[in-house]
C-alpha positions in Angstrom: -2.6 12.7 -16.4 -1.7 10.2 -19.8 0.8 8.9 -18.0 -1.4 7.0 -15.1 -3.9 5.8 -18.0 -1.7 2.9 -17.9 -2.7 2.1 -14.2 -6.2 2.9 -14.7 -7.1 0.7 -17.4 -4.3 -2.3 -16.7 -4.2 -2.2 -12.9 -0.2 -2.4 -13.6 0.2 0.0 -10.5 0.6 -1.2 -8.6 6.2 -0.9 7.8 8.2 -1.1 9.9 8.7 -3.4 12.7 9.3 -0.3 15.4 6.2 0.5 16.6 4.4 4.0 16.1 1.8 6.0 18.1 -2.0 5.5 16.8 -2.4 9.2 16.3 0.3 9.4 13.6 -2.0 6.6 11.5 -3.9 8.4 9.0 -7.9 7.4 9.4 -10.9 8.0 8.0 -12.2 11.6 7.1 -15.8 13.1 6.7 -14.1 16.0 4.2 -14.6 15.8 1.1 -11.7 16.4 -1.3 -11.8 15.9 -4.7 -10.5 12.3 -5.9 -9.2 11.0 -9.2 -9.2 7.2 -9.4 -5.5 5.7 -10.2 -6.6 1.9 -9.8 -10.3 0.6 -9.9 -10.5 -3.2 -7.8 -14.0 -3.3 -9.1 -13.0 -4.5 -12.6 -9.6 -6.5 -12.7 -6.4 -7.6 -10.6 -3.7 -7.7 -13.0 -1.1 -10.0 -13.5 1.2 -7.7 -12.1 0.6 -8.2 -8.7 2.7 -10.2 -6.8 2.8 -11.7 -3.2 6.4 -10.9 -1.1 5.9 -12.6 2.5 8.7 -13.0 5.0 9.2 -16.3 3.4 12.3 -14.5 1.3 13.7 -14.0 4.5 12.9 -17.7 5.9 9.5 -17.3 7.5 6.2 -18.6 7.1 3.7 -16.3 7.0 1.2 -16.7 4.5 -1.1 -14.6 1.8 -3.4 -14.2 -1.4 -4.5 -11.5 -3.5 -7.8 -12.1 -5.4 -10.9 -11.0 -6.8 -14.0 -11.2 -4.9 -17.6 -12.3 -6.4 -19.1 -8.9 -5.4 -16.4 -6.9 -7.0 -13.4 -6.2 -4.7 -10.0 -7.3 -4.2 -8.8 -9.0 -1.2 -5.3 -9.2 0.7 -6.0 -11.5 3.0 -3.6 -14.5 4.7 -1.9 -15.4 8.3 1.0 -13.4 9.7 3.2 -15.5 11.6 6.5 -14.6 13.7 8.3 -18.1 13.6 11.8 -18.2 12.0 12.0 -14.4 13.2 9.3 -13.5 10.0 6.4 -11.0 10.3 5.5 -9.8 7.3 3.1 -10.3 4.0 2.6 -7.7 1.3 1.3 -7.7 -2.3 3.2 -5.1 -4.7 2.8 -4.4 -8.5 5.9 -2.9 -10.3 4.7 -0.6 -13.4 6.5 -0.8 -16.7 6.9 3.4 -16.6 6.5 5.5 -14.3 3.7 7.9 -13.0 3.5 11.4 -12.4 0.9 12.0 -8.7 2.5 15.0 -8.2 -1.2 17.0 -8.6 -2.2 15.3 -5.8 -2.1 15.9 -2.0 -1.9 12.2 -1.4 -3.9 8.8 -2.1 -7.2 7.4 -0.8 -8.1 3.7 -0.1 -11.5 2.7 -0.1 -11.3 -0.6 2.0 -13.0 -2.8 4.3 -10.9 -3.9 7.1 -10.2 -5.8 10.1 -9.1 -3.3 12.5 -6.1 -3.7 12.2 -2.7 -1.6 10.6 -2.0 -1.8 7.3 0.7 0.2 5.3 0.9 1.5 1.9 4.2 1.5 0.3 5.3 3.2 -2.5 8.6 3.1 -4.6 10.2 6.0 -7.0 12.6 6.5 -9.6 15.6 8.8 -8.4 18.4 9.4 -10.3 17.2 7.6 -13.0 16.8 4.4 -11.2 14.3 2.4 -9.0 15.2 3.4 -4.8 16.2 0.3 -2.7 14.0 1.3 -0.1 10.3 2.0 -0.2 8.4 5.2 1.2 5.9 3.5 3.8 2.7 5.3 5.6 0.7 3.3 7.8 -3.2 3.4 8.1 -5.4 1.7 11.0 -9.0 0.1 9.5 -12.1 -0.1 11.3 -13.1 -4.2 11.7 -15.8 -4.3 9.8 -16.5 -1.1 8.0 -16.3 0.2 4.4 -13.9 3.7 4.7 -12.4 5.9 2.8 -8.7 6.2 4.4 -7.2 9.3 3.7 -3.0 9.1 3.2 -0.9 12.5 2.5 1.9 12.4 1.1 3.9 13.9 4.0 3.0 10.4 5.8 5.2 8.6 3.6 8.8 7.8 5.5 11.5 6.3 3.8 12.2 2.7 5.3 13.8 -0.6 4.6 13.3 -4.2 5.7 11.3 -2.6 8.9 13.6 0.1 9.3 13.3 4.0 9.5 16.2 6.0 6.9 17.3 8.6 7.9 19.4 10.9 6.0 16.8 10.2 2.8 15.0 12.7 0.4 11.8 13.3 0.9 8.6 11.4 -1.5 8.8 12.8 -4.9 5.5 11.7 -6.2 6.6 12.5 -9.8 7.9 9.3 -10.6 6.0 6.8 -9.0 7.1 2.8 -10.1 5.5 1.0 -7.8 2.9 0.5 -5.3 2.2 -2.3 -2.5 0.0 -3.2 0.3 1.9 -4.4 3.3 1.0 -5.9 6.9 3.8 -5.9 9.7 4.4 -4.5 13.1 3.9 -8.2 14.8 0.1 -8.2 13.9 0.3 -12.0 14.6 -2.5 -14.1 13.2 -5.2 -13.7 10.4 -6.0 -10.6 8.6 -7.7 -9.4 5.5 -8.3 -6.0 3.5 -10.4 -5.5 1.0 -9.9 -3.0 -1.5 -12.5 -1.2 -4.0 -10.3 1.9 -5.1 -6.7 3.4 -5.2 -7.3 7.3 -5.8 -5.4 10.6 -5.5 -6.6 13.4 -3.8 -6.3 17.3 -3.6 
């Protein structure tokens, strides 16, 4: 595992607008698998994170990614749908890349709004960074500290909102990058809060 020591200790680690059905949104478990923590929220947000909104594409939604006094990060903003936008994510591009394959997928442990969030992930194929991203949504519960459970077989190839097909499947070996996204016409205010990134088996 050297090679996520990187995201551990730096926090360098760092969905589509057709709609899906609820039961295909992975939720909250009461199993217990066994987790290894890739990024810790408690201690640091690194510089490395960076805010995309649809404002690259000429909207105006709007968003922030910051610490919070009681030792969380928070993604939080307004999602708008003027000038045919509807998106706001944060992202952190890694300076090598990680190896999750021992794991059966990640864990979030967030506070949400009750809305539908998606985590996205990017991979080096080929020797090179994929255009696209691989994207699994997960619902919150308003309100509630969870433990969101994502495998990696929920993770669909997409880009700019839209399904691939024809795509490999998530290699987890070679993970570059990792982001927090909100989309699907959620129109209005929203905000996640995130205590840890972990990998389960």
């Amino acid at each position: 595992m050297n090679c996520i020591g990187h995201f551990i200790h730096y926090a360098l680690f760092v969905v589509s607008l057709l709609m899906v059905h609820e039961e295909n949104h992975p939720m909250k478990s009461d199993h217990n698998p066994t987790e290894t923590t890739i990024i810790d929220f408690n201690k640091s947000i690194s510089s490395s994170w960076q805010i995309v909104n649809d404002n690259v594409m000429g909207g105006v939604s709007r968003s922030s990614f910051k610490m919070h006094e009681d030792g969380y990060a928070v993604f939080s903003g307004v999602l708008s749908l003027e000038n045919n936008g509807g998106f706001a994510s944060v992202r952190a591009l890694s300076r090598q890349a990680s190896d999750l394959s021992d794991f059966d997928g990640l864990s979030i442990n967030a506070l949400g709004d009750g809305k539908i969030y998606c985590i996205r992930l990017r991979t080096i194929q080929n020797g090179r960074g994929t255009w696209y991203t691989y994207e699994a949504r997960f619902k919150t519960t308003a309100g509630e500290w969870g433990t969101y459970f994502v495998p990696y077989t929920a993770f669909k190839p997409e880009f700019r909102g839209r399904m691939l097909r024809g795509m490999p499947e998530l290699n987890p070996d070679a993970i570059i990058e990792i982001g927090f996204m909100i989309q699907d016409k959620q129109e209005g205010n929203f905000r996640l809060a995130l205590k840890k990134l972990n990998g389960y088996k």
